[in-house]
N, C-alpha and C positions, 0 to 999 in steps of 0.2 A: 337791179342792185341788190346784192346780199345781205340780209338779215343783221344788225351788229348783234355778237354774242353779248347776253345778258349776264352781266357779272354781281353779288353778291360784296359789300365791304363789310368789316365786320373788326371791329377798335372802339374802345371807349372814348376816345377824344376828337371829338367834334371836328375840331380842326384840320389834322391828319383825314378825316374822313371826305371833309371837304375839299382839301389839296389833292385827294388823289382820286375824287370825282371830276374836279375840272380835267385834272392830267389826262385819265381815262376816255374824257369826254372828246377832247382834241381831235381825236380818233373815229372816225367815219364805223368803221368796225365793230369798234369797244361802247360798250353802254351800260353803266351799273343803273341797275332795277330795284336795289335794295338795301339800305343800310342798318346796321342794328349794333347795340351800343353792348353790347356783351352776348356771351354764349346763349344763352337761353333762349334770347328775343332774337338771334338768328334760329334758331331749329324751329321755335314757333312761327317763323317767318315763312320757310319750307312748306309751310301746309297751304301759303298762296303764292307765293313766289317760287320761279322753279330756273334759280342759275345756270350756266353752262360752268362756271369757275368762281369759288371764293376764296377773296383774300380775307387772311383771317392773322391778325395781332392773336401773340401770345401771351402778356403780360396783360391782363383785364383782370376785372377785381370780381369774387364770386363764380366764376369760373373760367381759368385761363383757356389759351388758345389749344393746348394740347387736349384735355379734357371735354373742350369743345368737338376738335376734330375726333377723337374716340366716338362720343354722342352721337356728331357726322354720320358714322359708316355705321354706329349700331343701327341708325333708325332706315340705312338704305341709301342713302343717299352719294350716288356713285358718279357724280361730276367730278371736275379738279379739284383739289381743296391746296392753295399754298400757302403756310407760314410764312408772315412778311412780319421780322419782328428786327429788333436790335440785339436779341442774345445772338451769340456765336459759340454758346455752351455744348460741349459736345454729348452732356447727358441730355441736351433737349434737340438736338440732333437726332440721335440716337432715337427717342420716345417719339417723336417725328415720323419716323421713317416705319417704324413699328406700327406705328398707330393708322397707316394709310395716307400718309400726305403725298403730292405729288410733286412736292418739291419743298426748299427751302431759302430766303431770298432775306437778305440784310437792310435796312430802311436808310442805310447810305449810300446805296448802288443809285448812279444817274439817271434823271427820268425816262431819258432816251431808252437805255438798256434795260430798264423796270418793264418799259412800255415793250420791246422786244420779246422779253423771256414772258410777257404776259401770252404776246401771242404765240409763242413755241409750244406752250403749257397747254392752251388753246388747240395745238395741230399736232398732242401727246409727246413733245418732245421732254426731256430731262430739261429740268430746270432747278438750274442749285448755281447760288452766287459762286463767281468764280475764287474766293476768297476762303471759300469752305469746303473745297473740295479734298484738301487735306486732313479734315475733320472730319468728315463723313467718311472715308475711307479708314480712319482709327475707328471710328464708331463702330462699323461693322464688320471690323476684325475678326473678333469675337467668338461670339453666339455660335451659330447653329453648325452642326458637326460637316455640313455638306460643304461647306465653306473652311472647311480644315485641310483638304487632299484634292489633290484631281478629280473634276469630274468628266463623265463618259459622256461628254457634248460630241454632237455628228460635227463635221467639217463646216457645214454648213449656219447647225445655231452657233457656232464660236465665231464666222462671220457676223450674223446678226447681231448679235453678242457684244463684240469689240462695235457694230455702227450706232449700235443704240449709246452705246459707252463715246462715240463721237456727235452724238445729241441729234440722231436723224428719228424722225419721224418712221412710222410705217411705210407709208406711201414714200417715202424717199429711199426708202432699204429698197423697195420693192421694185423702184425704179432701176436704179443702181446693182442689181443682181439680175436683174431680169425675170420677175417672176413677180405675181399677184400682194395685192395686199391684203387677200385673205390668206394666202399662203404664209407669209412674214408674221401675221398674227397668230398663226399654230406654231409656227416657231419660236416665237415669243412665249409663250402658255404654256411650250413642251419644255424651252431652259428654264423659266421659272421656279417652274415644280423640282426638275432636276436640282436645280442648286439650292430649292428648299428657301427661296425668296419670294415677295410677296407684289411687287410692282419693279418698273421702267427704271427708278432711281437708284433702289436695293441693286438690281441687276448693272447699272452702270458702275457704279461705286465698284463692286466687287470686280468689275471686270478692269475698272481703270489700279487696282490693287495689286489681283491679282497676275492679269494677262502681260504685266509690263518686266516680269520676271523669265 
């Protein structure tokens, strides 16, 4: 029997923390190892605890959820990190996405499908509520000039491209075109860069923007 991935909560209220440890737990797979009632005391958490995925509230008091996930990725820490909050603000959207999240997920989506996108997150797929996906795509309009004009993607990363943008995993691209999943991973790495984005979610968004044109 496999291992359950060891998950990270991370909300200042008790309650929430507890509802979504039972949810979590239901789950033969899923198993939180760690809760911590604000920013801080998760990063000091990390120095014994070592998650595969944290959910992580943005609305805490002393330091929010984005400022948290910033601290995240300064100190190394290169698991899932998904914002599961109540805004649907597109400037925290936005600061999100920027900041290295791997997703972002609304606290009114059904436990069913919480519990889904948890493991899609889990097996690198996109994970962004389906409610926000016209936000996120305003969101990163924008910025960066590579994202302004066509870019000189092969045939092939504009496939990858559009399947990651359809929420497949590596191993599922890989499957599906026939060809390695370390192979799909250079492909990934090499549009990345090209479009001057920074992860799987950046990379769908823009792809669901702009490839529908």
């Amino acid at each position: 029997m496999s291992t359950a991935h060891p998950i990270m909560l991370v909300d200042d209220h008790p309650m929430m923390r507890r509802g979504m440890r039972q949810l979590l737990e239901m789950e033969d797979d899923l198993k939180v190892i760690a809760e911590a009632n604000h920013g801080q005391e998760a990063l000091e958490m990390l120095k014994e605890h070592h998650p595969e995925l944290i959910l992580l509230d943005n609305n805490m008091p002393q330091m929010n959820g984005l400022e948290t996930l910033k601290k995240l990725r300064q100190s190394g820490f290169t698991g899932r990190v998904l914002l599961f909050t109540v805004s649907d603000a597109e400037e925290d959207v936005r600061a999100a996405l920027r900041h290295g999240a791997d997703g972002y997920l609304l606290k009114d989506m059904e436990p069913e499908q919480l519990i889904q996108q948890v493991r899609d997150a889990l097996n690198g797929d996109l994970v962004v509520s389906p409610t926000l996906t016209r936000v996120l795509a305003q969101a990163l309009r924008d910025p960066q000039p590579a994202q302004s004009h066509a870019v000189d993607l092969t045939d092939r990363e504009r496939q990858v491209l559009k399947m990651i943008a359809g929420g497949n995993s590596n191993k599922m691209i890989g499957r599906k075109l026939g060809i390695t999943e370390g192979t799909v991973k250079v492909h990934v790495k090499n549009l990345l860069h090209k479009l001057g984005l920074r992860s799987r979610v950046e990379a769908a968004v823009w792809a669901l923007e702009k490839l529908k044109h």
